[in-house]
N, CA and C atoms as a LAMMPS dump frame, in Angstrom:
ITEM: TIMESTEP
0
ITEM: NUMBER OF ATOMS
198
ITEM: BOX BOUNDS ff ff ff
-5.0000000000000000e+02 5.0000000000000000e+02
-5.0000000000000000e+02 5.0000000000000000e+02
-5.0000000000000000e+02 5.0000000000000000e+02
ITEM: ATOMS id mol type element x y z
1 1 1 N 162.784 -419.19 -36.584
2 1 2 C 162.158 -420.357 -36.02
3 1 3 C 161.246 -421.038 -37.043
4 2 1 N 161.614 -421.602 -38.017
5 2 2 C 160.731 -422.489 -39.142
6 2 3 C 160.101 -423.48 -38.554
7 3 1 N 160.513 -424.213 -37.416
8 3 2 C 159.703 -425.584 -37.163
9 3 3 C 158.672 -424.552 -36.176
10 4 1 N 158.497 -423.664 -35.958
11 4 2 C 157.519 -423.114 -34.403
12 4 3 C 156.382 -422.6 -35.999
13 5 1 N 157.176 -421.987 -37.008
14 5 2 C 156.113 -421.732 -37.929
15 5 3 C 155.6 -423.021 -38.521
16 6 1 N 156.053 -423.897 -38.747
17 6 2 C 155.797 -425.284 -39.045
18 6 3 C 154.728 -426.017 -38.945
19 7 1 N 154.725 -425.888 -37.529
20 7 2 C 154.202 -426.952 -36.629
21 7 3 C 152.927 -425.64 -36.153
22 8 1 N 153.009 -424.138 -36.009
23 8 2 C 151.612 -423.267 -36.023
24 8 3 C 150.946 -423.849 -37.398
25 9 1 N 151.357 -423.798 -38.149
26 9 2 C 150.677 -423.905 -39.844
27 9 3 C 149.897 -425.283 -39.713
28 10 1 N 150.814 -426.663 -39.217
29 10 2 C 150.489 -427.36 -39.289
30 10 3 C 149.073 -427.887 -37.85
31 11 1 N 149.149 -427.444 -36.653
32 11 2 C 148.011 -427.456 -35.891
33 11 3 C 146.46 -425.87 -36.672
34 12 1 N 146.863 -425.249 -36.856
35 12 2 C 146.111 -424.108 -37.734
36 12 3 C 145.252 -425.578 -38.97
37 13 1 N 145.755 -426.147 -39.919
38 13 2 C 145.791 -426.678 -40.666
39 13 3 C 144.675 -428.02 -40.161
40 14 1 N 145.194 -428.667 -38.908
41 14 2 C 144.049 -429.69 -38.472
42 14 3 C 142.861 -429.331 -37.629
43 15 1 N 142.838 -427.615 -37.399
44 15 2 C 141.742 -427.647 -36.572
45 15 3 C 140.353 -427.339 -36.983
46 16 1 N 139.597 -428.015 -38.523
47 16 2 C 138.823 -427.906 -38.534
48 16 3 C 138.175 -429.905 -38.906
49 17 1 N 139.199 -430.485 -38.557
50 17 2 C 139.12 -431.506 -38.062
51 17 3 C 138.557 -432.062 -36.63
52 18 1 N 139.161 -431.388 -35.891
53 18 2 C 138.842 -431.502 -34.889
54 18 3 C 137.796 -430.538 -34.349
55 19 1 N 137.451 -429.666 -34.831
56 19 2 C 136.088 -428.705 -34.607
57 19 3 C 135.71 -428.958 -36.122
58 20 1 N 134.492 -429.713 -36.05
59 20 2 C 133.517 -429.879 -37.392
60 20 3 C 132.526 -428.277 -37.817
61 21 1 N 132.482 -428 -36.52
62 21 2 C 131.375 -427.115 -36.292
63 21 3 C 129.942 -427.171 -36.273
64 22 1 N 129.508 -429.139 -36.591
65 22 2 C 128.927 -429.661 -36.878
66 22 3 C 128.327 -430.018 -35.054
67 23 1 N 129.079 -430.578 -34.459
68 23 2 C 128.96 -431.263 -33.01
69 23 3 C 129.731 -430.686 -32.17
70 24 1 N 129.987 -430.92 -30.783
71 24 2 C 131.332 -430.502 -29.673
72 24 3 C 132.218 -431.424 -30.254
73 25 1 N 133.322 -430.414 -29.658
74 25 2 C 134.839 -431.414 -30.084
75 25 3 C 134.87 -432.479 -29.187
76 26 1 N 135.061 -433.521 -29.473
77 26 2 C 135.253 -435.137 -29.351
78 26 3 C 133.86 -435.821 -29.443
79 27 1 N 133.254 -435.095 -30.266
80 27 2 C 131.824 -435.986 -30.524
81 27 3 C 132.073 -437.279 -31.689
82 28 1 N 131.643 -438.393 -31.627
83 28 2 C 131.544 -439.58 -32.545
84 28 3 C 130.709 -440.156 -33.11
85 29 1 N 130.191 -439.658 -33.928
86 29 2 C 129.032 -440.931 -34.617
87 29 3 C 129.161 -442.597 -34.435
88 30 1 N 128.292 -443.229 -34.426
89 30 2 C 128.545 -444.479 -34.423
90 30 3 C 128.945 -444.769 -36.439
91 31 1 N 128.186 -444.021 -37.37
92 31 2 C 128.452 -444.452 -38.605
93 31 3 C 130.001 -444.198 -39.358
94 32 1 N 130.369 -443.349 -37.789
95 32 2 C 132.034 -443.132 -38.549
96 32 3 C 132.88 -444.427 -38.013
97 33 1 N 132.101 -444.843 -37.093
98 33 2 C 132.814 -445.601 -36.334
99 33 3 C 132.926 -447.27 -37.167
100 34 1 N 131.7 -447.313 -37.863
101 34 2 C 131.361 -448.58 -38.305
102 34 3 C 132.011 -448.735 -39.421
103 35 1 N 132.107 -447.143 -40.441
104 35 2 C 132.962 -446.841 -41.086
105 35 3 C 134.455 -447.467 -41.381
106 36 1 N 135.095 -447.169 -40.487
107 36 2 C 136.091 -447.185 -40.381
108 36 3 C 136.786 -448.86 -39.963
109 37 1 N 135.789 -449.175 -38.844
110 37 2 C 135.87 -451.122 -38.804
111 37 3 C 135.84 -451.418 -39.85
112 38 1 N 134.862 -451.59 -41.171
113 38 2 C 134.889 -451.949 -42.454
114 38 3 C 136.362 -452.007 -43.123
115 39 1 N 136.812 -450.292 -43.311
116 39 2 C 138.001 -450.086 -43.968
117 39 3 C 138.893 -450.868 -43.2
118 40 1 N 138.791 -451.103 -42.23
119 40 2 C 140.258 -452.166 -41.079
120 40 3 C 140.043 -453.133 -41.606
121 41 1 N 138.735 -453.817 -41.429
122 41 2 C 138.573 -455.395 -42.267
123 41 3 C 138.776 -455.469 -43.716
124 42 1 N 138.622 -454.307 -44.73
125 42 2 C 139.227 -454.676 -45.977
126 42 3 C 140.178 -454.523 -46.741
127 43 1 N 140.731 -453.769 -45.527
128 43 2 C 142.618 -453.641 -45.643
129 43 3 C 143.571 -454.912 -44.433
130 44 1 N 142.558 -455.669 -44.374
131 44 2 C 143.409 -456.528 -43.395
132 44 3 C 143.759 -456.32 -41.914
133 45 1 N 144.017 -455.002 -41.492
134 45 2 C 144.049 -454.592 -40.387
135 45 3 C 143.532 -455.258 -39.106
136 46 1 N 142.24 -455.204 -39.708
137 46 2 C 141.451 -456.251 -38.713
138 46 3 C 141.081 -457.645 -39.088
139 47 1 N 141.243 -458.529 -37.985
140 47 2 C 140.903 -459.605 -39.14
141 47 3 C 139.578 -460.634 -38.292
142 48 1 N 138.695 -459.419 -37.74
143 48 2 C 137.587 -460.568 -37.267
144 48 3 C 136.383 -459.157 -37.144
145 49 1 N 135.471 -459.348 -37.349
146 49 2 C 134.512 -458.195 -36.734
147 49 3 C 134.6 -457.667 -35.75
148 50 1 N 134.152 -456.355 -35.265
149 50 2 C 134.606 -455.945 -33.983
150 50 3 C 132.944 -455.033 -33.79
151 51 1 N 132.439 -454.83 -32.657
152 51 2 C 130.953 -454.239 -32.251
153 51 3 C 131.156 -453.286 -32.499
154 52 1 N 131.485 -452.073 -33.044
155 52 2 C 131.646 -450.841 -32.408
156 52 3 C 130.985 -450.084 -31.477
157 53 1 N 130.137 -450.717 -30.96
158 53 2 C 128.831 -449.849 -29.945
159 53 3 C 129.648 -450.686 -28.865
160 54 1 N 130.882 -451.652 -28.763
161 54 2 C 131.429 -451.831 -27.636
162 54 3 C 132.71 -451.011 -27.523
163 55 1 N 132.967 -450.659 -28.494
164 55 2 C 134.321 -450.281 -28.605
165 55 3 C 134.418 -448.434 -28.234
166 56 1 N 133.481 -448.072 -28.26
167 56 2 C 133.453 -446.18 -27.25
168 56 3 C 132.586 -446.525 -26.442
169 57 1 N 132.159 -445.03 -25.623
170 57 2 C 131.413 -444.581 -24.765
171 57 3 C 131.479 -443.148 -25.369
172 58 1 N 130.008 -442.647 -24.932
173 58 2 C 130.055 -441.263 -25.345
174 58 3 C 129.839 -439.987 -23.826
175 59 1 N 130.171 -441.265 -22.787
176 59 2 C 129.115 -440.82 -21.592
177 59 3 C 130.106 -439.972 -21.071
178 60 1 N 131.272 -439.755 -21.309
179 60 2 C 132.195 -438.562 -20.681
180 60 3 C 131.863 -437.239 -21.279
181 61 1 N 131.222 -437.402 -22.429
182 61 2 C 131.575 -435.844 -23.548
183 61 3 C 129.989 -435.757 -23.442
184 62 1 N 129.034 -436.779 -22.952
185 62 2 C 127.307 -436.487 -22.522
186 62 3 C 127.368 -435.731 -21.71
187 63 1 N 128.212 -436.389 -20.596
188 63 2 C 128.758 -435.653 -18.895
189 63 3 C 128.602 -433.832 -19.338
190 64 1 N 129.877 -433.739 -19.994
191 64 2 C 130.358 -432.374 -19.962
192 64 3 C 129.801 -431.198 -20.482
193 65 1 N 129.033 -431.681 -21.455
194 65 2 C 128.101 -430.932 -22.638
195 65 3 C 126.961 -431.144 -22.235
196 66 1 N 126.562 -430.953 -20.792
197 66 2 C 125.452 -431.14 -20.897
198 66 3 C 124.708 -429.781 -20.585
């Protein structure tokens, strides 16, 4: 079974992405967030400013972790 080893290697491989160990998993900074609008606007991607303090909520993962 190469793709079941594959695809273990490859989730093994992203999960310290997704656990920073830093915050709970699905936590967001706003500076990654603003981050990343930038890189959209100077790759074209985006082509107008966007708020990012409109664009999440953090109040589901406040909810749960609390």
């Amino acid at each position: 079974m190469p793709i079941l080893r594959t695809k273990t290697a490859q989730m093994l491989a992203s999960l310290p992405l997704v656990n920073t160990g830093e915050d709970h998993i699905g936590w967001m900074k706003p500076e990654i967030w603003a981050g990343m609008e930038q890189t959209l606007r100077e790759q074209g991607v985006l082509t107008v400013p966007v708020d990012v303090t409109q664009a999440y909520s953090m109040q589901f993962l406040e909810e749960i972790y609390k």
